[in-house]
Structures are given as C-alpha cells and as structure tokens.
C-alpha positions as CSV (number, residue, x, y, z in Angstrom):
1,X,0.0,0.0,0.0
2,X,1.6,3.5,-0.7
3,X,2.7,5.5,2.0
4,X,-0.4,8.1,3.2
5,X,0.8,11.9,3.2
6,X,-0.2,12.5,6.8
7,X,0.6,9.0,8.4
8,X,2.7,10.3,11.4
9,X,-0.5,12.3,12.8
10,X,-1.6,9.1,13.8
11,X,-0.3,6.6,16.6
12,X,-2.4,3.4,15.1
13,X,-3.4,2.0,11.8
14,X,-6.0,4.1,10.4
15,X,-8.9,1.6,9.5
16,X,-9.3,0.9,5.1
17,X,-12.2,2.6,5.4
18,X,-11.1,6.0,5.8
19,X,-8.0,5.4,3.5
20,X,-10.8,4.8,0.7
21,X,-13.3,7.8,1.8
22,X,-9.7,9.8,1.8
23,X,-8.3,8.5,-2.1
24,X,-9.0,10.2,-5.1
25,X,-6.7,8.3,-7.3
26,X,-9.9,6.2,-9.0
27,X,-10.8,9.7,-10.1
28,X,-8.0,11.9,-10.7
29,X,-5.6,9.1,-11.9
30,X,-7.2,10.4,-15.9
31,X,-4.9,13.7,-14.9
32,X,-1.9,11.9,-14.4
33,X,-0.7,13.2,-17.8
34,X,-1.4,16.9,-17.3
35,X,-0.2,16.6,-13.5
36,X,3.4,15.8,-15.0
37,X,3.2,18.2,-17.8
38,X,2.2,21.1,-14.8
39,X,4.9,19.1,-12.8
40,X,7.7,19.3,-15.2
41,X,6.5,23.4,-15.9
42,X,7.3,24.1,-12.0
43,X,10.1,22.1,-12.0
44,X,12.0,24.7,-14.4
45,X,10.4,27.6,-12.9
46,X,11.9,26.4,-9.6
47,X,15.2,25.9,-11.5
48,X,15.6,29.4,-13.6
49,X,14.3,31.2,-10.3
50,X,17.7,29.0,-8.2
51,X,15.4,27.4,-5.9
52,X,16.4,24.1,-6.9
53,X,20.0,22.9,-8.7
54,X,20.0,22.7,-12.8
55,X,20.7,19.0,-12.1
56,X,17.6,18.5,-10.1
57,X,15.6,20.4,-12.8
58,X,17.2,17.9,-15.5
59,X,16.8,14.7,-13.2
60,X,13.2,15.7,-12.3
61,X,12.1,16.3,-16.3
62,X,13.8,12.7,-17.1
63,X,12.2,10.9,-14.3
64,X,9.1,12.6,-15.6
65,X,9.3,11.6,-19.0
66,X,10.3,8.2,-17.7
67,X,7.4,7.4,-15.9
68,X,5.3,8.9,-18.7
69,X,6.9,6.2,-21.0
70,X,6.8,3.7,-18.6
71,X,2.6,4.2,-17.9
72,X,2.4,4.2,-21.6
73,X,4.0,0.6,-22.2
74,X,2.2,-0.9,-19.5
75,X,5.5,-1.2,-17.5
76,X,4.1,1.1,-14.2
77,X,0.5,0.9,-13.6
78,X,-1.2,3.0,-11.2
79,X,-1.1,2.3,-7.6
80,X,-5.0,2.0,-7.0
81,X,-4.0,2.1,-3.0
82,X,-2.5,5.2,-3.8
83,X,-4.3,8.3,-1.7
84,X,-3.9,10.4,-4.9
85,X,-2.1,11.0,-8.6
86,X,0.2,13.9,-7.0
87,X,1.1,11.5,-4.0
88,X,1.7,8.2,-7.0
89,X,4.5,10.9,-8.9
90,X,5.6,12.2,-5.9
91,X,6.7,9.0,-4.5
92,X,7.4,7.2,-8.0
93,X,9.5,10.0,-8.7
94,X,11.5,9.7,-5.8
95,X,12.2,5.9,-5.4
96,X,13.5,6.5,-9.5
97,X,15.4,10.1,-8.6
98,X,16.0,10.0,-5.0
99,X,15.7,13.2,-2.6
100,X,15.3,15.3,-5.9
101,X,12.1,13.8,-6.5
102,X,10.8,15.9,-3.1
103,X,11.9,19.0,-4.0
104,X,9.3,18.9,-7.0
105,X,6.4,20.1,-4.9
106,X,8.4,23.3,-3.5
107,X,6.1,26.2,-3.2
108,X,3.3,24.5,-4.9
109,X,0.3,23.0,-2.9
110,X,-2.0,20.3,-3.2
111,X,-4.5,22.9,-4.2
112,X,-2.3,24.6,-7.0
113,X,-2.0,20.9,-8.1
114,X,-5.2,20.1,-8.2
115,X,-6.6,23.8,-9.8
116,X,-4.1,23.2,-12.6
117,X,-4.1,19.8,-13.5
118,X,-8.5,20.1,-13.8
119,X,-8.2,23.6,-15.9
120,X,-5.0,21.6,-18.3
121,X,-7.7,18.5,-18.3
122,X,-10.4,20.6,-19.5
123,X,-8.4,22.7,-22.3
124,X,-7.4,19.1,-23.5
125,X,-10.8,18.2,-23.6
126,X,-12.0,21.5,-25.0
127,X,-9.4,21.2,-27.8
128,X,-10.1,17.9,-28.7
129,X,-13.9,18.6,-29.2
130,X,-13.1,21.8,-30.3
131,X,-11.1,20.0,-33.7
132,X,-14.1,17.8,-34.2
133,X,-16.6,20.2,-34.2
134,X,-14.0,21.7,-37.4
135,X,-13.9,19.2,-38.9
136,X,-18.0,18.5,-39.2
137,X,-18.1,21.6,-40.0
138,X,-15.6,21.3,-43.1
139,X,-18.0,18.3,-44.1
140,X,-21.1,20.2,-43.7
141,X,-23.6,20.6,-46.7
142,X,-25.4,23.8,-47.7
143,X,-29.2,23.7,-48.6
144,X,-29.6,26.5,-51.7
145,X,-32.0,28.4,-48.3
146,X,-28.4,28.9,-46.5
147,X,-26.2,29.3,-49.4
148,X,-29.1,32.1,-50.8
149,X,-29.2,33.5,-47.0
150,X,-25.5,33.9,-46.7
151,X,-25.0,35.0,-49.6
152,X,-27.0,37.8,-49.4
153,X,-25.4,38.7,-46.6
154,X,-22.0,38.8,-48.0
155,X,-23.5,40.3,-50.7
156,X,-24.5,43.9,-48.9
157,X,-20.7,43.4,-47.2
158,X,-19.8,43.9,-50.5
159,X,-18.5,40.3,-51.6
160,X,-18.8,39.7,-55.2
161,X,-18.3,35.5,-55.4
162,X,-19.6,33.1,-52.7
163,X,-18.1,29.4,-52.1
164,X,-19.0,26.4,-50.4
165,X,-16.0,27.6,-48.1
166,X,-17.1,30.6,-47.4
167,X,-20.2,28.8,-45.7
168,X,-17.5,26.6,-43.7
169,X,-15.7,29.7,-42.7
170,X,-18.8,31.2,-41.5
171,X,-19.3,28.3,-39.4
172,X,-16.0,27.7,-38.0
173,X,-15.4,31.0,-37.1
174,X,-17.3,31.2,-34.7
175,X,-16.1,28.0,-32.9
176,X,-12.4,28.8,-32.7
177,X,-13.2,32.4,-31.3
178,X,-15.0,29.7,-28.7
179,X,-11.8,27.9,-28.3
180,X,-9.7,31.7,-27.5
C-alpha cells in the first residue's frame, strides 16, 4: 500500500475505510498526464528562479518523461492504494530520482496541483472537441436556403463570389473564437 501523506498524525493503523473515503486516485488518476506536464513546468520555474540545482531540474524532467513512458508501455501501472495522482508521482519520482524527487512540490500546494491539473484537463478536452466540431463543419452541406441567406449577406458586405468555403468559414469561425 503507498505511504499516506499525513501518516505520522496518527499513533495506530488508520482503518481501510477512511483510507478509501480519503483517495482520489480512481478519479484523478485520468490527470496523471497533465499533472506531469504542470509538474515538469514548476520544475524549471523552480530551476531558472535558483530554488532548486540545474541537475535536479534535468533529473526531475527525465524521471518525468520516464514514468510517462513507462505508464504508456504498461510497464508502471497505477497504484490503486495510492491516496492520490500527485502522491503516486511524488513517491514514484522519488524511489527512480531519489531526494530530488521531493523537492518537485516546492512552493506548490496540493490545491495549485489540483486547480491546474482540472483547468489543463479541461483545455485538453476543450481542444479535442473543439477540432471535431472543425472538422464537421468542413463536411457540412449547404441547402440553396443557407447558401441564398449567406450570400446575401455577403453580398451587402460587399463580396462579389460566394463558395461552399465561405459557408465553412462562417461556421467555423465562430467556434475557434470559442476555443480563445
């Protein structure tokens, strides 16, 4: 079972039960890929600002990129006793890096963790539907009502010709504003 965070508050075995009402990693272990990505950003903030040594910087991003690669080929899986996905890198992190691995969360709580690995999940999300909704409309068909409707539009803006792309470009446009 992985190591709890806050075990040394407590002079006995805390019972399963509150371990499970207490873990999050079922849920947030879907962030795990924007949680390193944030990870690796505030590793090299802490670097360039000289909180933490170049070489902790580099040894942090490669541990990183290892266990990315290693979650990816099925070689590490997830520890589901794990309390959460911060705690699984954290500790993963350090057992492949050693005391480097701690200085990772410097000046960055739970709560900064958490805030940006759900606002990185949801632009992710965003983008992804944001590229399909393109690309329907890219396949969209015009009735002659809509082409006739928008073209006479474009017509008092002063447009001479009116293509089928012009109707995909009135449609997208709107969408990828969405997206900014």
């Amino acid at each position: 079972m992985a190591e709890q965070l806050w075990k040394g508050r407590f002079s006995k075995a805390v019972d399963s039960r509150v371990n499970d009402f207490n873990s999050s990693i079922r849920f947030d272990q879907r962030m795990i890929a924007q949680d390193m990505r944030g990870s690796g950003v505030h590793a090299a903030m802490l670097a360039k600002q000289g909180i933490i040594s170049e070489k902790d910087c580099e040894d942090i991003l490669s541990g990183l990129a290892s266990i990315a690669d290693d979650l990816a080929s099925g070689a590490l899986t997830i520890d589901p006793n794990a309390e959460d996905v911060h705690t699984f890198v954290e500790q993963t992190l350090t057992a492949r890096i050693g005391d480097a691995g701690k200085r990772l969360h410097t000046g960055r709580s739970r709560n900064d963790q958490v805030a940006l690995d759900i606002r990185l999940t949801l632009r992710d999300l965003l983008a992804a539907d944001l590229l399909q909704r393109i690309q329907k409309a890219s396949k969209m068909k015009f009735s002659p009502r809509q082409v006739s409707y928008l073209g006479r539009i474009l017509q008092k803006l002063g447009v001479k010709s009116y293509r089928r792309s012009h109707g995909v470009y009135y449609h997208v446009v709107p969408i990828s504003f969405d997206n900014e």
